[in-house]
PDB file of N, CA, C and O in Angstrom, chain B, residues numbered from 101:
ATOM      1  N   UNK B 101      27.713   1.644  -6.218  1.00  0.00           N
ATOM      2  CA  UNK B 101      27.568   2.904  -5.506  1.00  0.00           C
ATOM      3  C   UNK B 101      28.421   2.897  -4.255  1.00  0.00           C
ATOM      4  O   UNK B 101      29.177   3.852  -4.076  1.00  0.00           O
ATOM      5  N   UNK B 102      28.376   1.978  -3.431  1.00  0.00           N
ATOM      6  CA  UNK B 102      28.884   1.556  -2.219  1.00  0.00           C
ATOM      7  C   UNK B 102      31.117   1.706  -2.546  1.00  0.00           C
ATOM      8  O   UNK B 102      32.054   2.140  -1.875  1.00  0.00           O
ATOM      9  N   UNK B 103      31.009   1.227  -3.554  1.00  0.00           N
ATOM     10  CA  UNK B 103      32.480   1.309  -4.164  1.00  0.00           C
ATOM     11  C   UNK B 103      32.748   2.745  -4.035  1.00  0.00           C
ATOM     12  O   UNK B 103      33.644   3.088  -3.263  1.00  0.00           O
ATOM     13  N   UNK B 104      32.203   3.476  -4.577  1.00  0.00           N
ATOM     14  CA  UNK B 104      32.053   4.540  -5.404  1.00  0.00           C
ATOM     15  C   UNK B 104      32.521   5.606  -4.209  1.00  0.00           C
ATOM     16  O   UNK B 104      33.482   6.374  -4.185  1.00  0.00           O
ATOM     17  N   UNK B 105      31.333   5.325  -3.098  1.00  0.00           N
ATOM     18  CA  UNK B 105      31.938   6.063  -2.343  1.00  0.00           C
ATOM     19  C   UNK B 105      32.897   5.909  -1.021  1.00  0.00           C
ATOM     20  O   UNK B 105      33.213   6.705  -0.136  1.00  0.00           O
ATOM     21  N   UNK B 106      33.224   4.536  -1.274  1.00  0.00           N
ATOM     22  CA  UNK B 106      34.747   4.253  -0.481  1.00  0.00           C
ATOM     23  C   UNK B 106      35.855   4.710  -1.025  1.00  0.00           C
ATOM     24  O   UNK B 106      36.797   4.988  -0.282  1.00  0.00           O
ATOM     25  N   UNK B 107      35.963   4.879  -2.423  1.00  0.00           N
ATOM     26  CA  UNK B 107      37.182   5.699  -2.721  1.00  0.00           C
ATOM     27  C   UNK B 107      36.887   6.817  -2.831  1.00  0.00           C
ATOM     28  O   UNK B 107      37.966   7.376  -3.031  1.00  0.00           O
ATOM     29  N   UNK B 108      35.902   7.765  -2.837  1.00  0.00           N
ATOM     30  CA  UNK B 108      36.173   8.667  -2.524  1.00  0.00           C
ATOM     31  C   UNK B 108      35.933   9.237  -1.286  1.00  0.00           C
ATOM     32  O   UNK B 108      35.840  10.460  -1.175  1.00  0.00           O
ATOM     33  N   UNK B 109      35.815   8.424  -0.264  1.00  0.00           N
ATOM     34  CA  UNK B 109      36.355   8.590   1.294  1.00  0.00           C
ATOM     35  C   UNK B 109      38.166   8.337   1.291  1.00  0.00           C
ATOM     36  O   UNK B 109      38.816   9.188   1.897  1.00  0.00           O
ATOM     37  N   UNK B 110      38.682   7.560   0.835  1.00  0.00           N
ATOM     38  CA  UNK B 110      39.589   7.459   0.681  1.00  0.00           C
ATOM     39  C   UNK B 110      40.540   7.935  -0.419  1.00  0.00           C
ATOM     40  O   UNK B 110      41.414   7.225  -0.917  1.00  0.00           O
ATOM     41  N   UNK B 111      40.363   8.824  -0.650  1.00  0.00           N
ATOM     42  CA  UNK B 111      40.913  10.228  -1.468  1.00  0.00           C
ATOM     43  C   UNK B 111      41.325  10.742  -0.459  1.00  0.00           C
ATOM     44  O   UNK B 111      40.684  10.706   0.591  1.00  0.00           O
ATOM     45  N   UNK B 112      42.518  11.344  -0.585  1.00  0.00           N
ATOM     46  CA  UNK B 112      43.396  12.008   0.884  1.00  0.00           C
ATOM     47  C   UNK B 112      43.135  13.944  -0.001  1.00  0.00           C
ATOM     48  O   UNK B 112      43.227  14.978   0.661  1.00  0.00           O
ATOM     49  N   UNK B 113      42.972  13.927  -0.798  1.00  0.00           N
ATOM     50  CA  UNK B 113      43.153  15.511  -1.833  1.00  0.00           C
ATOM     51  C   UNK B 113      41.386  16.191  -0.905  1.00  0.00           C
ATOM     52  O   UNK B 113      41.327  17.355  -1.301  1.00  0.00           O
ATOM     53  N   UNK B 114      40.773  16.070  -0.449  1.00  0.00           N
ATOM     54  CA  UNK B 114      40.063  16.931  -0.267  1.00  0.00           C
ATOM     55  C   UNK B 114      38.723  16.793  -1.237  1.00  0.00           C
ATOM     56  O   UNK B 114      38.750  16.177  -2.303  1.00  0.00           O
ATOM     57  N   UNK B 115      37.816  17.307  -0.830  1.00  0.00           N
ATOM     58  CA  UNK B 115      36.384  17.895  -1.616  1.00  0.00           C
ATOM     59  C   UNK B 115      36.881  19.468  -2.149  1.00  0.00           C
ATOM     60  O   UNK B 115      37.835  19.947  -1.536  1.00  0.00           O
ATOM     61  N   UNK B 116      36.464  20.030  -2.913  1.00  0.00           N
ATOM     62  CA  UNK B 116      36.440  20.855  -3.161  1.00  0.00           C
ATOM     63  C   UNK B 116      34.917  21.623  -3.413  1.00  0.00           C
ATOM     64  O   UNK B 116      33.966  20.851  -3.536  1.00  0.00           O
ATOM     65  N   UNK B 117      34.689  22.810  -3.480  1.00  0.00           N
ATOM     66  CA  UNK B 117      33.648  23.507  -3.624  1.00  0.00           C
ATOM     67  C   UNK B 117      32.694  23.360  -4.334  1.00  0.00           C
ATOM     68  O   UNK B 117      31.559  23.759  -4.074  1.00  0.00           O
ATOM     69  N   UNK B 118      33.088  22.681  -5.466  1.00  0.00           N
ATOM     70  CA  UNK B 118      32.061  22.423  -6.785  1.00  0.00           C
ATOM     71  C   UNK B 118      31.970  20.949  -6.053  1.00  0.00           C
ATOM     72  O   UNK B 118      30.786  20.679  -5.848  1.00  0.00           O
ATOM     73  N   UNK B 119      32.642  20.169  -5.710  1.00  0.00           N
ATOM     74  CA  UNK B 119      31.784  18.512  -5.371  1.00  0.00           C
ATOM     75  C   UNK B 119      30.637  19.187  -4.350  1.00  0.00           C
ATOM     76  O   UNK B 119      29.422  19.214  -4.545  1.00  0.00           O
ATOM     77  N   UNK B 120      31.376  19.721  -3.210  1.00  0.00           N
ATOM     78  CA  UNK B 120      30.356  20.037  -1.790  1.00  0.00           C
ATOM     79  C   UNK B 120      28.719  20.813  -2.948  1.00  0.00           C
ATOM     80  O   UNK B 120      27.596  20.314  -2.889  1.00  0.00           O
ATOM     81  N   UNK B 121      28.936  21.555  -3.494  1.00  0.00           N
ATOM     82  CA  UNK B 121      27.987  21.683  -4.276  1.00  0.00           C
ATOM     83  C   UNK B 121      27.359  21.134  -5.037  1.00  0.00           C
ATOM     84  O   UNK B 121      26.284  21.685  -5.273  1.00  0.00           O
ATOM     85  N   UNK B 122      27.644  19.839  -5.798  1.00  0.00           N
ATOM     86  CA  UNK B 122      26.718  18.770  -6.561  1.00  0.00           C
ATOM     87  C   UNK B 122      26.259  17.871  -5.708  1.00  0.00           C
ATOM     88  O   UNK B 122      25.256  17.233  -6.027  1.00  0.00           O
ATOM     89  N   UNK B 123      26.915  17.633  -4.422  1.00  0.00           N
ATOM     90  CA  UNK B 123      26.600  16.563  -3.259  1.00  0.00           C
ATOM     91  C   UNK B 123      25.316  17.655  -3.000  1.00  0.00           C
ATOM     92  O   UNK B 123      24.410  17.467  -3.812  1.00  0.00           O
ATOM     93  N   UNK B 124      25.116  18.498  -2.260  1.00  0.00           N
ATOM     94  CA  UNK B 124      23.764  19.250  -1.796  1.00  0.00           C
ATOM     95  C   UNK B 124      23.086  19.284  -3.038  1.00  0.00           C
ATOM     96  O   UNK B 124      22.051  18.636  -2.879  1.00  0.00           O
ATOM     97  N   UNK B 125      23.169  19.825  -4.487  1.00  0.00           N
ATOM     98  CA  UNK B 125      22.355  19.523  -5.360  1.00  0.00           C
ATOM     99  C   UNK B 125      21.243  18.368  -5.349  1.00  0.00           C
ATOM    100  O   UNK B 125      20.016  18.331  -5.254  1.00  0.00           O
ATOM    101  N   UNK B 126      22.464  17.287  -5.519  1.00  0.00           N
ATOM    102  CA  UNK B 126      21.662  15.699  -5.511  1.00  0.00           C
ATOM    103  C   UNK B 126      21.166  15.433  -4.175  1.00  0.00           C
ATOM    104  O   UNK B 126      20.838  14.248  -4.111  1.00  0.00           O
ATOM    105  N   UNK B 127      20.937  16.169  -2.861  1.00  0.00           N
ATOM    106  CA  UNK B 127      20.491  15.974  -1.610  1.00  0.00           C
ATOM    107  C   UNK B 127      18.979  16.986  -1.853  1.00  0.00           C
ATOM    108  O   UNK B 127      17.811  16.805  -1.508  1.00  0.00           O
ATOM    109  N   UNK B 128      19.459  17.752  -2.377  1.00  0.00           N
ATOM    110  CA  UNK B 128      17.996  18.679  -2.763  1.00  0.00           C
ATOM    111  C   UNK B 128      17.013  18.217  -3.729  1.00  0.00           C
ATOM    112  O   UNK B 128      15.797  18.369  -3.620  1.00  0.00           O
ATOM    113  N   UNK B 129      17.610  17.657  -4.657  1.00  0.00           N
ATOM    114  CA  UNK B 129      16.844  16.563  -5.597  1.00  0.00           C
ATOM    115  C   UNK B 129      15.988  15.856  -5.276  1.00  0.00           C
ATOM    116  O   UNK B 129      14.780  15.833  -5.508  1.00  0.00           O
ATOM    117  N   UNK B 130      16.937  14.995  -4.473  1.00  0.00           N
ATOM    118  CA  UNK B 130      16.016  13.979  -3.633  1.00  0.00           C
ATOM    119  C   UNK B 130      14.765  14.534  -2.534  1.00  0.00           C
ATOM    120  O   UNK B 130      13.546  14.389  -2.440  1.00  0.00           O
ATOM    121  N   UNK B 131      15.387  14.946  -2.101  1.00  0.00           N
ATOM    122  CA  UNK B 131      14.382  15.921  -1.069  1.00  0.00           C
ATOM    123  C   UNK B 131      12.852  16.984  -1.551  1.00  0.00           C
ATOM    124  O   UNK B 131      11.859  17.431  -0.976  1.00  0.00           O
ATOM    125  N   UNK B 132      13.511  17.008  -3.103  1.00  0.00           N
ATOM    126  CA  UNK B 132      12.172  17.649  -3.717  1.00  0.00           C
ATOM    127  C   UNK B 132      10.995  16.494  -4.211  1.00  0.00           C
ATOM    128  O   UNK B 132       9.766  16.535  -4.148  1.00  0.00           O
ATOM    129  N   UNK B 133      12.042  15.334  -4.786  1.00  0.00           N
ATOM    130  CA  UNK B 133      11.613  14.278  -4.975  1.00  0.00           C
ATOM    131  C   UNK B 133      10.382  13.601  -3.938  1.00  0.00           C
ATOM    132  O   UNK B 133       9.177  13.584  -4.184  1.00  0.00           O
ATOM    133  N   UNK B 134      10.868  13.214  -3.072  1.00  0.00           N
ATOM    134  CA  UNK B 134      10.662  12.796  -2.250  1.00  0.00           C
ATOM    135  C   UNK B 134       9.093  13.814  -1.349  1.00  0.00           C
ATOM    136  O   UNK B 134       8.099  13.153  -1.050  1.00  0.00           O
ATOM    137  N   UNK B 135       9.113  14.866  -1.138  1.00  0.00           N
ATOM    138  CA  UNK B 135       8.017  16.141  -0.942  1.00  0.00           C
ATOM    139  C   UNK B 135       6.966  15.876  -2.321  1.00  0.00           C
ATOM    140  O   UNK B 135       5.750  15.886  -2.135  1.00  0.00           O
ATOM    141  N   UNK B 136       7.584  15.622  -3.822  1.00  0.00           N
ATOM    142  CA  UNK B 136       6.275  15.553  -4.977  1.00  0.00           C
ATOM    143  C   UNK B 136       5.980  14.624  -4.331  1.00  0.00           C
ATOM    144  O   UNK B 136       5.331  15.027  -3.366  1.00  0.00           O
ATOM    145  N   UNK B 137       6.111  13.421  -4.314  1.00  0.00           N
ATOM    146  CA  UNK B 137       5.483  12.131  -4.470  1.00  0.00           C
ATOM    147  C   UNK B 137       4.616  11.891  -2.845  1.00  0.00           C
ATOM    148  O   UNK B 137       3.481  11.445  -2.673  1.00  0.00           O
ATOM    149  N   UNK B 138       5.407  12.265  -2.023  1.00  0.00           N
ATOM    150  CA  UNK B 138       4.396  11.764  -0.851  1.00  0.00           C
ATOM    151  C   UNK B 138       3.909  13.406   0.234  1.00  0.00           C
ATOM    152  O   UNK B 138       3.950  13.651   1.440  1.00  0.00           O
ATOM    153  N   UNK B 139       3.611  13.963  -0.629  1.00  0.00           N
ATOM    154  CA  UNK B 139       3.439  15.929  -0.108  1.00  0.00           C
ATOM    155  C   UNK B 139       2.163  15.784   0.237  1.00  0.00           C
ATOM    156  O   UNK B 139       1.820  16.107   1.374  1.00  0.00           O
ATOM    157  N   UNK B 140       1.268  15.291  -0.652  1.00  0.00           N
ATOM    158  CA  UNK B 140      -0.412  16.007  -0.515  1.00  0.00           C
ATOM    159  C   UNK B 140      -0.618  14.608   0.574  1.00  0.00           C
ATOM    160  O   UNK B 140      -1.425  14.790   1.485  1.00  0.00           O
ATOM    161  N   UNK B 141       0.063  13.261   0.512  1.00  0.00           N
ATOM    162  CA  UNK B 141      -0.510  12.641   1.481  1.00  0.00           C
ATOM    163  C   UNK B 141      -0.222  12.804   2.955  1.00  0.00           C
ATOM    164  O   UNK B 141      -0.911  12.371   3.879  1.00  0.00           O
ATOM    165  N   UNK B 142       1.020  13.567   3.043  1.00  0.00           N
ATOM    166  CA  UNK B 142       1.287  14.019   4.503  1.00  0.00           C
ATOM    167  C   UNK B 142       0.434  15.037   4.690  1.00  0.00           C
ATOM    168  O   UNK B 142       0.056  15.176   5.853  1.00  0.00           O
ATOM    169  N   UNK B 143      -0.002  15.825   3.857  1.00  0.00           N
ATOM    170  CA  UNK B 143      -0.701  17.117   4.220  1.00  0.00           C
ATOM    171  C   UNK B 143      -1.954  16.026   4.586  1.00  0.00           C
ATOM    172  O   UNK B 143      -1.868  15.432   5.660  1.00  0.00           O
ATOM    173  N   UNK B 144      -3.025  15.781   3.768  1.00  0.00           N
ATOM    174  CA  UNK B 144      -4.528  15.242   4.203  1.00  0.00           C
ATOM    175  C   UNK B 144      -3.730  14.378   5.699  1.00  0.00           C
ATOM    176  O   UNK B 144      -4.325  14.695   6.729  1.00  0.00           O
ATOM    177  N   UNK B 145      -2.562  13.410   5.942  1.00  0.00           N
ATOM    178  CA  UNK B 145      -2.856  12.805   7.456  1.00  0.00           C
ATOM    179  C   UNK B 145      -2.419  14.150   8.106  1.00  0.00           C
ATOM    180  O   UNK B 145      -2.449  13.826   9.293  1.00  0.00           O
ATOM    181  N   UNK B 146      -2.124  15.141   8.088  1.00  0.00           N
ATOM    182  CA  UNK B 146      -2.197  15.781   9.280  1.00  0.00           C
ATOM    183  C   UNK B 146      -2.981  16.774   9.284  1.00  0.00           C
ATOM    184  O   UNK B 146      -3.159  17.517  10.249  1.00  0.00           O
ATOM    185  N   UNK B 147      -3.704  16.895   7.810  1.00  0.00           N
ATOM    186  CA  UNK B 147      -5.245  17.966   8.304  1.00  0.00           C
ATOM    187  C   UNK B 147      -6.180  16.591   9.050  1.00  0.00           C
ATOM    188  O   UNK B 147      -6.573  16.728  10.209  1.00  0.00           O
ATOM    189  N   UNK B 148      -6.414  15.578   8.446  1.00  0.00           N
ATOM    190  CA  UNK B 148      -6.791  14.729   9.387  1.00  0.00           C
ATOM    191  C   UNK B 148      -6.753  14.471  11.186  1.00  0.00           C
ATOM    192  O   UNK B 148      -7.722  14.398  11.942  1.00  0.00           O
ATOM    193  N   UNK B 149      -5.911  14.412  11.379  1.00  0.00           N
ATOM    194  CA  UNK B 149      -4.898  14.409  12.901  1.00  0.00           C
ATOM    195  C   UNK B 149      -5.992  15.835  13.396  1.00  0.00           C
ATOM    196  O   UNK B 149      -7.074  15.775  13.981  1.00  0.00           O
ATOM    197  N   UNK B 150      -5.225  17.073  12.903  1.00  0.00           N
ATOM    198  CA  UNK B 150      -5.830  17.995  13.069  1.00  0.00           C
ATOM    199  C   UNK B 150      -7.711  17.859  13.453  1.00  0.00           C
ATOM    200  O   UNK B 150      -8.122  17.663  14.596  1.00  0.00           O
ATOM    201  N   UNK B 151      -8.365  17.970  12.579  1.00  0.00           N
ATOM    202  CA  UNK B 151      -9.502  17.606  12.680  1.00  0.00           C
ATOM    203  C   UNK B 151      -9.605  16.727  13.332  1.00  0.00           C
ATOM    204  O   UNK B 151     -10.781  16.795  13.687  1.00  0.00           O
ATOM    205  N   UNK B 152      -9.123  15.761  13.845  1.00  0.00           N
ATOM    206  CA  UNK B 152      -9.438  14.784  14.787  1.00  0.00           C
ATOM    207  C   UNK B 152      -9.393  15.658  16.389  1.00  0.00           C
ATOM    208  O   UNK B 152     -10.112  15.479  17.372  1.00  0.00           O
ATOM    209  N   UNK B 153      -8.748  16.214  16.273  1.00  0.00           N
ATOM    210  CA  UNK B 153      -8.067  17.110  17.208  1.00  0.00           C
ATOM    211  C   UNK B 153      -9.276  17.824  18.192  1.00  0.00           C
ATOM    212  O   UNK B 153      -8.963  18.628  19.070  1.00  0.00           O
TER     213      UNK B 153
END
């Protein structure tokens, strides 16, 4: 991965519109990812917090 994206830092041609768009895709992915799996436990610690409140 680390390879992967040293050459294409080192690509002198540019990103173009469709990469800048699969790069935010796979950033949104993750990010949805990431909200399923740990969502309802951030919600209960901060209705928690809350109620502590």
């Amino acid at each position: 991965m680390l390879t992967i994206f040293r050459r294409l830092m080192a690509d002198d041609q540019g990103a173009t519109l469709a990469e800048y768009g699969l790069l935010l895709m796979l950033v949104a992915l993750v990010v949805i990812g990431v909200l399923a799996t740990f969502g309802s436990s951030i919600n209960s610690m901060y209705s928690r917090s809350a109620n502590e409140l």
